[in-house]
Every structure is written in structure tokens, then in C-alpha cells.
N, C-alpha and C positions, 0 to 999 in steps of 0.2 A: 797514732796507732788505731788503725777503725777496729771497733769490737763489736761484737757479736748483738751484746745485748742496744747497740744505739741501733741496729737493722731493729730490732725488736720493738725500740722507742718509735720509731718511724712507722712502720705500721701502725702502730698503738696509737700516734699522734693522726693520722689520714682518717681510721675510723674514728677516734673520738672529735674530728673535727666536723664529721658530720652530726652528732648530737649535742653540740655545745658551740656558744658563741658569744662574742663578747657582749654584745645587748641585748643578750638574756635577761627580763628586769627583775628586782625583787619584791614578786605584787607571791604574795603567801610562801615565803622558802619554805625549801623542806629542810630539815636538818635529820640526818638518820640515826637509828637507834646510837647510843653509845657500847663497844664491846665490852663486854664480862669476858676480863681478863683472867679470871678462873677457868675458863676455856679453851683447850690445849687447842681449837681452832681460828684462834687471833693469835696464835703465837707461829712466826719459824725459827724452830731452834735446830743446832746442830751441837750436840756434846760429844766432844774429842778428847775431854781431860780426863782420862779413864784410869787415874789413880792421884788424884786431887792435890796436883802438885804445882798447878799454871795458876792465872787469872779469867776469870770470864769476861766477856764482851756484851754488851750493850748497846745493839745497832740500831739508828734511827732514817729510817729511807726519804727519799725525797720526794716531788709531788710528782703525782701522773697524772691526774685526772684533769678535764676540762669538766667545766661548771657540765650540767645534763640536767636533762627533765623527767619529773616522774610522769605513771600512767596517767594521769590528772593533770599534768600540766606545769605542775609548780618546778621551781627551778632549785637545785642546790648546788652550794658552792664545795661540799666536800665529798670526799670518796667516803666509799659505804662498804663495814666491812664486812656484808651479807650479800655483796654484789661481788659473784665467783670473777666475774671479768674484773674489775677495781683489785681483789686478791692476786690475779695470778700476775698482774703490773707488778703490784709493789714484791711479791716471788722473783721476779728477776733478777732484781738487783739485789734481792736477800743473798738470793743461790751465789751470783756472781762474789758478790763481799766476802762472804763465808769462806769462801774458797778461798781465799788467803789471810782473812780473819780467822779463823777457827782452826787452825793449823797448831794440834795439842791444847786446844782450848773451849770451852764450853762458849759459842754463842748462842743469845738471846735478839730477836729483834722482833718487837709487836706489829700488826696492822692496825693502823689508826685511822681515821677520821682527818685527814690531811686537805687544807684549803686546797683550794684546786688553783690553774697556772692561772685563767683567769680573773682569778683573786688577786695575785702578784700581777697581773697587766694592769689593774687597775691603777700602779704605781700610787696608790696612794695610802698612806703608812696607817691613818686612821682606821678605812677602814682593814687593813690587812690584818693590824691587830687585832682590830674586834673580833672578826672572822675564827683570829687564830687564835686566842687565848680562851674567848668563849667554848671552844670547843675541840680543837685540835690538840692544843696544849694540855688542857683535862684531859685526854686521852693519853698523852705521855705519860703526865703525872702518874697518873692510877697505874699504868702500867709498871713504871720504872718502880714506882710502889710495892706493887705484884714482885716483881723483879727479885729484890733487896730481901721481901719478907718471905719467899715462896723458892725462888732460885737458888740463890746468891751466899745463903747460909753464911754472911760476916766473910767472906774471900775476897783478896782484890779482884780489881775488877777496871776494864778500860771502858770510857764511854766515848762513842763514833757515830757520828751522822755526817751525811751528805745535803747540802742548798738546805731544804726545809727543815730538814735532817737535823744541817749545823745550824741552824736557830735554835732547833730544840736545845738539843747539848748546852748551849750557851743559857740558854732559859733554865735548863735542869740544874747547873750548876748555880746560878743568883737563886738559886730556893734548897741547896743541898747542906743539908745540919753539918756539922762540923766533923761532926762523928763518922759520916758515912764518906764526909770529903779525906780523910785520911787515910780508905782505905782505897783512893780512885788513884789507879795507877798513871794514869793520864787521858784526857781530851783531844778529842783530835775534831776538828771543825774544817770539816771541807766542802767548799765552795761558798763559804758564809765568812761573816765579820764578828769580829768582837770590837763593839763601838766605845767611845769616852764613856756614854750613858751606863754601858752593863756595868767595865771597871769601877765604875764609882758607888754602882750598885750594890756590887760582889769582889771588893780589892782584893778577894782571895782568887779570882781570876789571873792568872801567872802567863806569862808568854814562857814557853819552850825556849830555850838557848842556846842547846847541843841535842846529839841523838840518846842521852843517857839519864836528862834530867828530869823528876818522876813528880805527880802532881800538877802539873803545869798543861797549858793548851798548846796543841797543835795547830795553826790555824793558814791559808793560804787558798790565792784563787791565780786564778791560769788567764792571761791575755796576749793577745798578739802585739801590743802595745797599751801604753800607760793610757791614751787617748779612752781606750774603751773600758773602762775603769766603770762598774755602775753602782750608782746609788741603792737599789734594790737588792745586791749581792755584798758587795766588797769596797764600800765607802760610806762614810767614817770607818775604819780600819785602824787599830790601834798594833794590832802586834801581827807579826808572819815569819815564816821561816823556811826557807829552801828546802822542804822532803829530796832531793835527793844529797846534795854533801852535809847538810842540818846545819848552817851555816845562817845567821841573822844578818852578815853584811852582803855584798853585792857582789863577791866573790862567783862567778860562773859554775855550773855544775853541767856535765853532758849526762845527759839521759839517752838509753837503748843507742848510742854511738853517734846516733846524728844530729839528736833535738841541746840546744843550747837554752840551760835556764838558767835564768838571772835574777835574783831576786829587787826590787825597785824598792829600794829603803825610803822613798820620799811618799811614793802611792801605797807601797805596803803592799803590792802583789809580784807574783809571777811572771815576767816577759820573755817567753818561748821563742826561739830561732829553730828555723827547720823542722817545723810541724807545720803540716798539713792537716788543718781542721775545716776542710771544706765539704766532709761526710757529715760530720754533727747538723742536725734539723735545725734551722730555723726555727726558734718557738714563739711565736708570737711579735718577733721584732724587737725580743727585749731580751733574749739571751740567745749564745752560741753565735754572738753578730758581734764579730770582733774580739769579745772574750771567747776563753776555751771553757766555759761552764760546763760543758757536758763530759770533760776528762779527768774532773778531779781524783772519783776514785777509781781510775781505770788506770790510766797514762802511768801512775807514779805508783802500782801496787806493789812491783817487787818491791819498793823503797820502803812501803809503809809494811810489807812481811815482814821485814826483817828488822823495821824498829820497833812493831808489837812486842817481838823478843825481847830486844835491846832491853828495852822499857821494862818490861817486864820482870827479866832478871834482874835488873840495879833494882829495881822498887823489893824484890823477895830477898836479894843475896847482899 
């Protein structure tokens, strides 16, 4: 299903490939200011629960940015959330999610400080972490913070990210008190893993098992075969689950009449028949190249409308 917003990504990838490259070196980074999440302009919200009877949402977006250089030279790896171009990227995908997230419900999703693809070409975990924890992940933090003490007023609440997204998610959850894990209606991690290392981390990390069951993780990535399976997304992979029949074994499920999904109980991902993802960008030669990374929350969003509800009602009723 080609959407709107990958014509968007494509653009957005042609110009920023002209100010970013992968040997760009790091002789003085810059790193940019941090947002004050007290500023209703790092926030896109959209509030639909207009008589405070749903859950709120807590959306975490994925990377746009390629590394770029400032007026001086210096190179940075992350998006800058003072840079109107870097905001109306990560807008995109707000606007798009919302629009079937926020369906009678209050979402929240911040602009952060997000490693750039870059960062992830590097494939190398070291430094991605550094990268990412140093500073991108402080930004969730503080926000999802914001969120809870400023938004959120003790309501359940689902938390969703997409690729960078779902790292976060999975990250917010190994650091989330008990208190506040009680009132999370569920996780949903798309385009990301949850590895042996997080579960043993955070064993209160739960795989989903049906479309009804509340607390637990959503978790699943999209390939045109088991072969393209990557370390950087979707390997080590502990838990997955077919969004559209909510099924954990290998049982088929049709999507929009033609596409045939399978879930692959041995790799833990998605294997698609009769999709055509030869619109999805090239990003670097390390995604949308064999996997369907760029469909996670596009391809399957009636499925995931209609299990916000699901979800939602069992966790209140």
C-alpha cells in the first residue's frame, strides 16, 4: 500500500542527502540544545477524549534525519528540535499516527533529539548507544516525564513507537516504576525488537498473546522473507505477534484482500506475500532492502485502530 507520507520520506531523504554523509567525521560534534518540554512547541498533541472516559497515547516517532553540519562546520548526529525543517519531518508521521491513534483519545508525542540514520549505518551497537542514550533517550525520558506529571493526570495510557520509536518504548518500559506500569494499557513496538538482554532486564516486559490481553507488548517487523531478517531492527527477537488475526503461531492472516501475512515463529517476524514494496526508499542499504521497514505503521493500521479499542476497553471494562 504506497502512502502518502513515504512520497514525503523520499523527498525529505534526496534533500537531506545532500547535506549529510556517511563520512562525515567527529572532529568537534555538535550536539543541540535539549527541548523544555514545558513548551507546548516540542509537543504534537491531539486531544479527542472530550469527556475523559478513553486512554491517552504516547507516541514515540522514528528517525529522519541524516547526520548535517552546522554554519561552522561541525557535524551532528541528531535532529534539532529548533530546526523548523527536522520538526515538520518528525509532523508527518505525528499527523499520520494520530489519525488512527487518537480516535476518542487524547494523544501526546514529543520532538526529540533523535540519532540520525547515519548513526544506525554505522551498524555498530557501541556506538549507537552512546549516541542514543547520551542524549536521545534523555529526551524521551524528560518528556514521557512531562507526559505522566503535566498530561496524563493518573489515566491509562498506551505507549507506541515506531524503528527508533520502538527502542524507545522498550527503553521507557526497563526504567518504568511499578506504579505507573499498572496503569499502561499496553506497548506496541513497531519496527523494533525486544531482545533476551531487555527481558531479563525488565521480566515485566510480557509478549501480547491475543487482541485483548492488557499490559503486555505489541511487538513485530515486516519482511519479504526470513533471509532479510536484520540485526539492527529485528534480531535477537524474543516475542511477535500477527497484528492482523493477533495470533502468536504461524497461522496466515490476509490483509486488505491480497497481502498474505505469516507470522515466522522460528525468526519472530512478519513474512508478507503479495505486497509490493518496491515504492519504499532505499535508506542507506540497510533498510527497506528486503525487509518491509517502512510499512510498520502504515500497512497494518486498520488492525492496530481497532485493537487501541479492543485493548483499551478490556483494560477499563
Amino acid at each position: 500500500m504506497k502512502t502518502s507520507i513515504y512520497i514525503s520520506l523520499i523527498t525529505a531523504i534526496s534533500l537531506l542527502t545532500a547535506c549529510g554523509s556517511n563520512d562525515l567525521e567527529d572532529k568537534q560534534p555538535y550536539i543541540p540544545q535539549s527541548p523544555d518540554y514545558a513548551q507546548e512547541k516540542v509537543w504534537f498533541n491531539v486531544l479527542n477524549d472530550t469527556n475523559n472516559s478513553s486512554a491517552d497515547v504516547f507516541y514515540i516517532p522514528s528517525t529522519w534525519e541524516f547526520d548535517w553540519t552546522t554554519d561552522d562546520g561541525r557535524v551532528c548526529h541528531y535532529a534539532d528540535v529548533s530546526n523548523q525543517q527536522h520538526l515538520d519531518n518528525m509532523a508527518k508521521e505525528m499527523r499520520k499516527t494520530s489519525a488512527y491513534m487518537a480516535e476518542g483519545r487524547n494523544y501526546y508525542s514529543p520532538y526529540y533529539r533523535h540519532i540520525t540514520l547515519d548513526t544506525w549505518a554505522t551498524l555498530n551497537e557501541d556506538t549507537i548507544a552512546r549516541r542514543y542514550n547520551s542524549v536521545s533517550f534523555v529526551d524521551i525520558q524528560n518528556a514521557f516525564n512531562h507526559f505522566l506529571n503535566n498530561f496524563n493526570n493518573g489515566r491509562p495510557f498506551i505507549l507506541a513507537g515506531f524503528s527508533q520509536g520502538g527502542k524507545s518504548v522498550v527503553e521507557l518500559m526497563k526504567t518504568m516504576p511499578a506504579e505507573v506500569r499498572e496503569r499502561m494499557v499496553a506497548a506496541y513496538v513497531l519496527g523494533y525488537k525486544v531482545t533476551p538482554d531487555d527481558v531479563a532486564a525488565a521480566p515485566w516486559i510480557l509478549p501480547a498473546r491475543d487482541s485483548l490481553d492488557t499490559g503486555v507488548t505489541i511487538c513485530y517487523n515486516s519482511v519479504s522473507d526470513v533471509k532479510y531478517t536484520k540485526p539492527l531492527i529485528s534480531t535477537p527477537n524474543v516475542m511477535s505477534i500477527n497484528p492482523v488475526n493477533w495470533r502468536t503461531d504461524s497461522t496466515p492472516a490476509i490483509l486488505q484482500d491480497t497481502i498474505t501475512v505469516t507470522l515466522n515463529t522460528t525468526y519472530n517476524v512478519l513474512v508478507l506475500e503479495g505486497f509490493d514494496g518496491s515504492y519504499l526508499p532505499n535508506i542507506l542499504d540497510m533498510l527497506n532492502v528486503g525487509d518491509y521497514h517502512g510499512i510498520e505503521p502504515w500497512v497494518y493500521s486498520e488492525c492496530l485502530r481497532k485493537n487501541f479499542k479492543q485493548r483499551i476497553d478490556s483494560f477499563i471494562h
